[in-house]
C-alpha positions in Angstrom: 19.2 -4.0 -1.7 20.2 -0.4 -0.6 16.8 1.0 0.8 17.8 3.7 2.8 16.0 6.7 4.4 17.0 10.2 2.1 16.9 13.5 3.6 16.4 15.3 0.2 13.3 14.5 -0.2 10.8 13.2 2.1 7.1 14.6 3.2 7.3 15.1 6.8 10.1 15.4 9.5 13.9 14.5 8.2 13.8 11.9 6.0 11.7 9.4 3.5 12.9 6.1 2.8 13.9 5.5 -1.0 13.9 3.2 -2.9 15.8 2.8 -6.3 13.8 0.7 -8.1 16.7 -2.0 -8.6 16.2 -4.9 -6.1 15.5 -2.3 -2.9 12.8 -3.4 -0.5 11.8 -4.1 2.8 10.9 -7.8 3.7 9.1 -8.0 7.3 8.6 -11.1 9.0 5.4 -13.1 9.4 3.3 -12.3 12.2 0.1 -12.1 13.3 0.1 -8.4 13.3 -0.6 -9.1 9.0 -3.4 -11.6 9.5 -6.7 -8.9 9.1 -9.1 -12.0 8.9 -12.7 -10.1 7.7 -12.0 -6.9 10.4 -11.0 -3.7 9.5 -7.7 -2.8 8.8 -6.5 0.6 7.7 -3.2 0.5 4.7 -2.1 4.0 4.8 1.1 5.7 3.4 2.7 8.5 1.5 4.3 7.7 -1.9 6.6 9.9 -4.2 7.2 8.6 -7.6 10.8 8.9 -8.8 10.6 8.2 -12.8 10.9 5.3 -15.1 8.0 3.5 -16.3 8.1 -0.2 -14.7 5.7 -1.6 -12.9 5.7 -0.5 -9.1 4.7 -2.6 -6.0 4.1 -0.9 -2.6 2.5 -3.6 -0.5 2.3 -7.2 -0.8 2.0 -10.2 1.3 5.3 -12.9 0.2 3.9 -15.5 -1.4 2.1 -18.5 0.6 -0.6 -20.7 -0.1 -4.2 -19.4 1.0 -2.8 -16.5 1.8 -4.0 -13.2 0.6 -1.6 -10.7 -1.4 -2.2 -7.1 -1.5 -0.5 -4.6 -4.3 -1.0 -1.3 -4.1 0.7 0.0 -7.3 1.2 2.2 -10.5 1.9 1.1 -13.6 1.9 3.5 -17.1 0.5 6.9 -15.1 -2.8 4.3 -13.5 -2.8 3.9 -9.7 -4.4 -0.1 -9.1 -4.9 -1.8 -6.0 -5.5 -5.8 -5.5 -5.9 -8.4 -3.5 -6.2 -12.3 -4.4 -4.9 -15.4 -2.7 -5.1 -19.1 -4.2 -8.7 -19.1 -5.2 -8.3 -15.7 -7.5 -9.1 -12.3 -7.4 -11.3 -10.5 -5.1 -10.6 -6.9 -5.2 -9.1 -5.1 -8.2 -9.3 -1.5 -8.3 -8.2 0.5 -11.4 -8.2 4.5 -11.1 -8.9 6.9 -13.8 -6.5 9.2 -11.8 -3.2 10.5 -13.8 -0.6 9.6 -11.5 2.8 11.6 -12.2 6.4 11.9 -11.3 8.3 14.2 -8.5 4.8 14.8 -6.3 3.4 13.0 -3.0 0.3 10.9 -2.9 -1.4 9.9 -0.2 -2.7 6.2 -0.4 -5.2 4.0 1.6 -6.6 1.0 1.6 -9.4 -0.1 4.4 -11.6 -2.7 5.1 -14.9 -1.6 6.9 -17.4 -4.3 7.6 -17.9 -6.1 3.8 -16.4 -3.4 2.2 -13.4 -2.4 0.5 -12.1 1.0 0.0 -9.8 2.6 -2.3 -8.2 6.6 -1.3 -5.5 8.6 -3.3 -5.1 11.9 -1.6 -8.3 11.4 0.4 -10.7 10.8 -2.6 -12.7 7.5 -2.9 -11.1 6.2 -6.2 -13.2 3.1 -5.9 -15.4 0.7 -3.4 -16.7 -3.1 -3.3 -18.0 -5.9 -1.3 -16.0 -9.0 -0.2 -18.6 -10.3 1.7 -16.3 -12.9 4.6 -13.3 -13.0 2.2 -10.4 -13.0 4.6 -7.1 -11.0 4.2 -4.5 -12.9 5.8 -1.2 -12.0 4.8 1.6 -14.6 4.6 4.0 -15.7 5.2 6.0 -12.7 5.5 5.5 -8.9 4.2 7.1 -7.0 1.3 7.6 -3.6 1.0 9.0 -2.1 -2.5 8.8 -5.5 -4.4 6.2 -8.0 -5.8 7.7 -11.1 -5.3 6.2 -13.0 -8.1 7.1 -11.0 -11.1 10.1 -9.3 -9.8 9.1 -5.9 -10.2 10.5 -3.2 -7.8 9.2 0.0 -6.3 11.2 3.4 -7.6 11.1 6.3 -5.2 9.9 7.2 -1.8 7.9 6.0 0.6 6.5 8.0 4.2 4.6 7.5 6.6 3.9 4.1 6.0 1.1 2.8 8.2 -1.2 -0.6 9.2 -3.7 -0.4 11.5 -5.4 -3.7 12.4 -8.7 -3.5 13.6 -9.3 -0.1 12.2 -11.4 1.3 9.5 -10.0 5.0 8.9 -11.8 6.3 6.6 -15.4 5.4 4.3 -15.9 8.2 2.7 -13.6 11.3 1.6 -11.8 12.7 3.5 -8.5 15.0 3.8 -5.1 13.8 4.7 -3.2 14.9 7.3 -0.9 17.8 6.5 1.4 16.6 9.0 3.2 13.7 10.7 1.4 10.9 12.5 1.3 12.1 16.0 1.2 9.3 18.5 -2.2 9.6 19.2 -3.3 9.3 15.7 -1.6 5.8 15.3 
């Protein structure tokens, strides 16, 4: 598609990437970097919803036998996140936070110990166990677009951040007000 980086309107520094909702994403290649197995891992990112009611995908792995998929998304004002691979579910969160248009969010995901853990704008929407359930991504990474049902992210995305081997945050916290200084990566 045509995602580009905007200048309009972004979060921090010069620009956000946007997307228009209408076969825009980013597809990253497989690589080891995506295989969490049960460590910690950190999904972070800012998110800007730009309208329309359609069902919007932030994160998920391409799709792959045994290997995990992970949606972060919106759909009818709900924020959800999920995770399954081949076997089914293991993680589905649903929020009873209203989530509008034209404002930022701050979302994470992380993985501490057996634990799953949900943020938008550093509250804990929602926690559970996955005991050794590993995330393994495969074989490939979307950005913007859930490959199975075709749906497409609309709006703008900053900030976007994985960190392997890293459990962020557990609890509440607040998110930065500024842009990820080297040190904090």
């Amino acid at each position: 598609g045509n995602t580009h980086t905007d200048t309009t309107i972004k979060k921090f520094g010069t620009a956000a990437a946007q997307f228009d909702g209408t076969g825009d994403y980013l597809s990253i290649a497989d690589s080891t970097d995506w295989d969490f197995g049960t460590d910690a891992f950190t999904i972070d990112f800012w998110w800007y919803k730009d309208g329309g009611a359609n069902e919007r995908v932030l994160f998920t792995g391409n799709s792959a036998a045994n290997a995990t998929r992970i949606h972060i998304y919106e759909n009818g004002g709900t924020l959800y996140a999920d995770a399954y691979d081949s076997n089914g579910v293991y993680v589905n969160f649903g929020s009873t936070t209203s989530i509008t248009s034209d404002a930022w969010y701050h979302l994470a995901l992380v993985r501490s110990g057996t634990n799953v853990y949900f943020f938008n704008n550093g509250a804990l929407v929602a926690t559970t166990a996955v005991a050794s359930k590993p995330f393994n991504q495969g074989p490939g990474l979307d950005i913007g677009r859930n490959n199975w049902n075709g749906s497409y992210w609309q709006g703008y995305i900053d900030e976007f951040r994985i960190s392997k081997g890293i459990a962020r945050w557990t609890a509440a916290f607040n998110p930065y007000a500024e842009a990820y200084a080297h040190s904090r990566r």
